[in-house]
N, C-alpha and C positions, 0 to 999 in steps of 0.2 A: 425397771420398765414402767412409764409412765401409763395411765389410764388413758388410751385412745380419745373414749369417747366425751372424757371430758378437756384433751390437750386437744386433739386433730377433732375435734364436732363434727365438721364441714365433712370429712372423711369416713367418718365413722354414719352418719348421716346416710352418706351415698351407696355406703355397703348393705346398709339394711335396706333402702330402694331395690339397688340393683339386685340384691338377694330373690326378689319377688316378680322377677321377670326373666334374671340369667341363675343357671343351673350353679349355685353355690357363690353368686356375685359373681364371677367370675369369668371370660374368655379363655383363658386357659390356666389348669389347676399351681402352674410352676408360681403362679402369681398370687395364691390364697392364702400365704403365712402360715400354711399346716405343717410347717418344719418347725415353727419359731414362735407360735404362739401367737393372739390379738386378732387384730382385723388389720387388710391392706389397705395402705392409703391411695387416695386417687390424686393423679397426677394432675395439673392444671396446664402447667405447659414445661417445655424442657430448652435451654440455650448451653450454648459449651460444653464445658464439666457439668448444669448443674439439672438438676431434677427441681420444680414445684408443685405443693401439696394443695388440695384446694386451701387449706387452712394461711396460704399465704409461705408457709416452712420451707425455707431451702436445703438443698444436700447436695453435697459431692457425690456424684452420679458411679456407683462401679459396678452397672449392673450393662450401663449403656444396649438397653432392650436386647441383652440376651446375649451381644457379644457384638451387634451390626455397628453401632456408633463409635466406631473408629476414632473418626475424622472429632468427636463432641456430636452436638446437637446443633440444629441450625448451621452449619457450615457454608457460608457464604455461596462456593460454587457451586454444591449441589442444589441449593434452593433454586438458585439462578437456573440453573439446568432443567429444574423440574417444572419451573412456570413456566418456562420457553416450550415445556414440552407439553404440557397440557393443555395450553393456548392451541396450539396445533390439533388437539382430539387426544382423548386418556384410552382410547382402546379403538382398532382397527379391526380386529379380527378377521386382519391379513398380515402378510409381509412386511415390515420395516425395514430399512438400511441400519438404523441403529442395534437393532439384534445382531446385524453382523459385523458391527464395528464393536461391541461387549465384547460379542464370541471373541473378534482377533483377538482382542485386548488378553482375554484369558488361555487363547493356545501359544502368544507371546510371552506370556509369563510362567507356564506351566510347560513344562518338555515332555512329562507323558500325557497330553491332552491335545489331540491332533482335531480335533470335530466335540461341539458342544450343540448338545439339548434345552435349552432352557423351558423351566416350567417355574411354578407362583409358591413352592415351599419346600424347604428340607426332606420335609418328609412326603414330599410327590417324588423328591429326587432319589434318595434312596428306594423306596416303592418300586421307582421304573428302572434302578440299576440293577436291581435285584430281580427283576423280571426280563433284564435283556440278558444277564448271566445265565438264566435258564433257557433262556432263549437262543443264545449264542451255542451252549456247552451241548443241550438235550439233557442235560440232567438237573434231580429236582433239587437237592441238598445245601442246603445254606449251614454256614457256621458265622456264630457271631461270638464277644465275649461278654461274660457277664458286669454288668455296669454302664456298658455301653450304650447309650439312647440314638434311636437314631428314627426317629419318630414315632407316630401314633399306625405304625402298618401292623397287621396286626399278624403276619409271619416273623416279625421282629420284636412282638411286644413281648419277650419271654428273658426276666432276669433282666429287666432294663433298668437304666439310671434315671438323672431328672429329678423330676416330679412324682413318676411312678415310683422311685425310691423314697423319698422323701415322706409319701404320701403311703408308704407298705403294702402298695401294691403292683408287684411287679408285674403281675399273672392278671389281665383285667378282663370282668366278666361280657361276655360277646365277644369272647375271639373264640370260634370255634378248634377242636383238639384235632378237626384234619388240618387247620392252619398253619403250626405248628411241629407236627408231628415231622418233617424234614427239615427243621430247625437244630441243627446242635448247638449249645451252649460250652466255651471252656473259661477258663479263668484266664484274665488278663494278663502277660511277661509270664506263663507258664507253658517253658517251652516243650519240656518231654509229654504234658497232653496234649499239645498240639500235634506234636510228631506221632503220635501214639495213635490219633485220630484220624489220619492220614495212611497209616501202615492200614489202619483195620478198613476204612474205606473212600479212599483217597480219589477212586474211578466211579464216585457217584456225587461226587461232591461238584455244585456247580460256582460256586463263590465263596471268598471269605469275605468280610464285612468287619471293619472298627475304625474307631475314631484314631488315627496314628498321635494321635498326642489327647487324651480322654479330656473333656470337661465336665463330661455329667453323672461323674463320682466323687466330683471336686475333680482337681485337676491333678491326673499322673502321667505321667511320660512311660513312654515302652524302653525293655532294654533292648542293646545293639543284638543281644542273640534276639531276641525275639524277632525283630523286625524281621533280621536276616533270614531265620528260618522260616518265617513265614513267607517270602520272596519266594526260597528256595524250593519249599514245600509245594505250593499252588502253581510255581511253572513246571517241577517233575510232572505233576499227575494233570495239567491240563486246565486249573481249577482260574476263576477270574480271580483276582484281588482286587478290593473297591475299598477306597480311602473315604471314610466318611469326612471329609474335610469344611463341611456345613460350619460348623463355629471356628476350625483355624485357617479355613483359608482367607487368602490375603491378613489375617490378623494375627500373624506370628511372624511375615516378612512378608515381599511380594512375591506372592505365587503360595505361600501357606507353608505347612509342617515339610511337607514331602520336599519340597526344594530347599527348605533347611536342613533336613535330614539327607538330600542326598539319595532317596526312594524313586520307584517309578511303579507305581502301581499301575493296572491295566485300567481301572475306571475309575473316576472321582468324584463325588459328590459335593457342591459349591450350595452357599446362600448367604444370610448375612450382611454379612459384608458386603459381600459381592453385588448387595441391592441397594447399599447406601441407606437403609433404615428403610425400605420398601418391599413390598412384599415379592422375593425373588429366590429361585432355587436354581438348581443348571448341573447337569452330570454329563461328563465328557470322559474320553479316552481314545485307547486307540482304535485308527478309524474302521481295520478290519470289524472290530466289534461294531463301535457305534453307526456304520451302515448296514447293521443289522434292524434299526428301527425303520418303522412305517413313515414316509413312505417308501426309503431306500430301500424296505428290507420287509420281512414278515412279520415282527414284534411290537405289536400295537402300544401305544403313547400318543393323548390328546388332551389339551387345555386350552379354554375360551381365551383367558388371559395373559397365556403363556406369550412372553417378551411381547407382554405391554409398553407403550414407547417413554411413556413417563417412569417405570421404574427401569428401563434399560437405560433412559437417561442418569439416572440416579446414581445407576451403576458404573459407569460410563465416566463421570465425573469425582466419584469418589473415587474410582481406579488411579487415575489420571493424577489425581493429586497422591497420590498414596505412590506413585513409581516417581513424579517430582519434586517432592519434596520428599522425603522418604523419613519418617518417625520414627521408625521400629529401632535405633538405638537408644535415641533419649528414653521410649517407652519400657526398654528394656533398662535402662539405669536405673528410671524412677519406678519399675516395681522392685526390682531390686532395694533400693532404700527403704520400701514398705516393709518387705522381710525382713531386712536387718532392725530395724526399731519393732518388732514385731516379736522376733523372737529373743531378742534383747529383754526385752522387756514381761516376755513370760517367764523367762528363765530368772528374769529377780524378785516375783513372783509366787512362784514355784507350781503354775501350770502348765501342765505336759503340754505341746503341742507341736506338729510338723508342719512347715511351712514349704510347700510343693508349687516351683513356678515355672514356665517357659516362656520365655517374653512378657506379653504384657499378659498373662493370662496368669491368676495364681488362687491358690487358695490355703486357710490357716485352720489345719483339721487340727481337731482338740482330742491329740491321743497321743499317746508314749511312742506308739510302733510307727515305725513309716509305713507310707502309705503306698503301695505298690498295685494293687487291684480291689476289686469289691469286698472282699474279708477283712481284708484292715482298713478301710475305709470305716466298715460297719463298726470298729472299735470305738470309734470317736464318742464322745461326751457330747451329746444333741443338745442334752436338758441346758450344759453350759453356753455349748455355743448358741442358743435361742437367745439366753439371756446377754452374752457378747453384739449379738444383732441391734437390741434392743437399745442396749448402750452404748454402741456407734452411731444412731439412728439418732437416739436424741442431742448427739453430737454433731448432727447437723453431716454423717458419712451414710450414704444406701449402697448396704451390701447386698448381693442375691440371701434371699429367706429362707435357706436351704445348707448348712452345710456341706451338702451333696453337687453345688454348682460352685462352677469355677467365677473367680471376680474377674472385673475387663478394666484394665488404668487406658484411657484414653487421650490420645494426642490435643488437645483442648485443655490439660490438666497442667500447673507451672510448678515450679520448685514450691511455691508457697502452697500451694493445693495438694500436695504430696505432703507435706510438712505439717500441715493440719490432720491430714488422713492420720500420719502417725502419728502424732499426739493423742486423737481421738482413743487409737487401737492401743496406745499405752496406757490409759486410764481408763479405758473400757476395760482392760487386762486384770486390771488393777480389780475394777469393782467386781469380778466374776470370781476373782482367787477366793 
């Protein structure tokens, strides 16, 4: 690992600035390098695949803000889309036509998604799924699993992933213990606590909640029982089921996990992607439910900016190319070659590590066990993988700063840009052994 402040200045620079005005430099903590050690660099501008630093440094982007930059950076027809759309006024706070050409967009590509909400983040969407499940059932009971992030709500913030993992602090101080207190926690692909937790109190429980394909434990996939019995589970007793789909929808295929998987959950949670790199969130299902909201219904949800027209254009556009040309095999080839020169190359090595991927989403946890939920996750070697970070990073690759977050290989990215990536993670391998 090189010395920040005297390779990145310019960088390093702006973090002691912005330290004395934002609470830790920082906008949000997933971005602080407290998994990985150093200071973050600040970005100057971003095109395609690449990321740059103020210092002028380029990088192969696989963090693509978080999982939204699908399409790269700068992609021709969203920009297009987005000047056309702010020429016209950046916010109404009325009606658009364009909100409801998204919405179609997303109940055409989604089968259990009859009627959509849009609101301006992740975590407003889960927020208001999670309050129309209570709203809908009469009961107060949420079950989430541990590892799962599914924002900053703070009847959710208990056992979460992200950053609050990363950062060890799952439990964050100002969430009050009534918050909470009708929150169950189980463990992630652990079917008999689920079932167990259901038997004991199945008629009070108004929602389950998870990410049907996890990224923010790094990335693990559910088993077929699981899934199934959580399906089977939540329609015996009555209970919603909410796909937190915020990082893999549209980004694992078009329409996300669930229509690769073949699922129908009753509510689903959208953003990301879904905004084109703008700030966008949207929870739909079925409509008996979602005419449960104000003003169809009694269950209050409101935002100034909610389907603003410039980021429903964004959306709109990145959709549109994303079901036209459709990426998600070559994406899935070329993270697939990441993994194989990955673990190739740890194995002659001789560092343990599992390489856990679904589409273009993967990550390379540095531990002997696989990785199946939040317990083996937590086995991983941090101290190695900080310093694996460090040494893709000065190879010119940005991984998320966390072994705890999933990576995102992006449609923008060519056989030669993948072929770098693994070079880099072969000699970064190398210098960590």
């Amino acid at each position: 690992m090189l010395d920040l402040s005297t390779v990145r200045p310019a960088s390093a620079s702006a973090f002691e600035r912005a330290k004395t005005v934002i609470p830790g430099g920082v906008n949000s903590p997933a971005r602080a390098f407290g998994g990985v050690g150093g200071n973050p660099l600040f970005i100057a501008r971003a095109d395609g695949p690449f990321l740059y630093d103020l210092d002028g440094n380029r990088y192969l982007d696989f963090i693509g803000s978080w999982g939204p930059m699908i399409l790269g950076h700068c992609h021709p027809a969203v920009v297009e889309a987005t000047i056309a759309a702010v020429k016209n006024g950046s916010s109404y706070g009325a009606p658009c036509e364009l909100e409801t050409r998204l919405a179609e967009m997303v109940i055409d590509a989604v089968p259990s998604v009859q009627m959509v909400r849009f609101v301006s983040s992740g975590t407003e969407a889960t927020m208001s799924a999670i309050r129309l499940a209570r709203g809908f059932t009469g009961r107060d009971n949420v079950v989430k699993f541990a590892g799962c992030y599914h924002g900053h709500v703070d009847s959710l913030l208990v056992s979460a992933g992200s950053s609050a993992l990363t950062l060890g602090v799952p439990n964050s101080p100002g969430v009050p213990v009534g918050c909470t207190q009708d929150t169950s926690v189980l463990r992630f692909n652990d079917v008999a606590a689920l079932a167990e937790l259901f038997a004991a109190k199945g008629d009070k429980i108004a929602g389950v909640i998870l990410e049907p394909i996890v990224g923010n434990m790094g990335l693990v996939p559910p088993t077929a029982e699981f899934r199934s019995e959580l399906r089977r589970l939540t329609q015996k007793y009555g209970a919603i089921l909410i796909y937190d789909e915020v990082m893999t929808g549209f980004r694992l295929g078009y329409g996300g996990a669930q229509v690769m998987l073949g699922d129908s959950p009753d509510l689903t949670c959208f953003g990301k992607v879904l905004g084109g790199g703008y700030p966008v969130g949207a929870y739909g299902g079925r409509a008996d439910i979602m005419k449960k909201i104000m003003p169809a219904g009694p269950v209050f949800q409101a935002g100034t900016l909610s389907g603003n027209p410039v980021a429903m254009a964004a959306g709109i556009a990145t959709l549109n190319e994303l079901k036209v040309n459709p990426p998600y095999a070559r994406l899935e080839e070329q993270s697939n070659r990441i993994g194989v020169g990955l673990l190739k190359a740890a194995a002659s090595v001789n560092v343990p590590v599992q390489f856990n991927r679904v589409g273009s989403m993967w990550t390379l946890f540095f531990t002997d066990t696989p990785v199946t939920d939040l317990d083996t996750a937590k086995t991983c070697d941090t101290k190695r993988f900080g310093r694996f970070f460090w040494e893709m990073m000065d190879r010119g690759v940005y991984l998320p700063c966390s072994q705890f977050e999933a990576a995102f290989t992006c449609a923008a990215m060519t056989a030669e840009h993948i072929a770098q990536a693994t070079q880099a993670g072969v000699e970064s391998l190398k210098a960590v052994a």
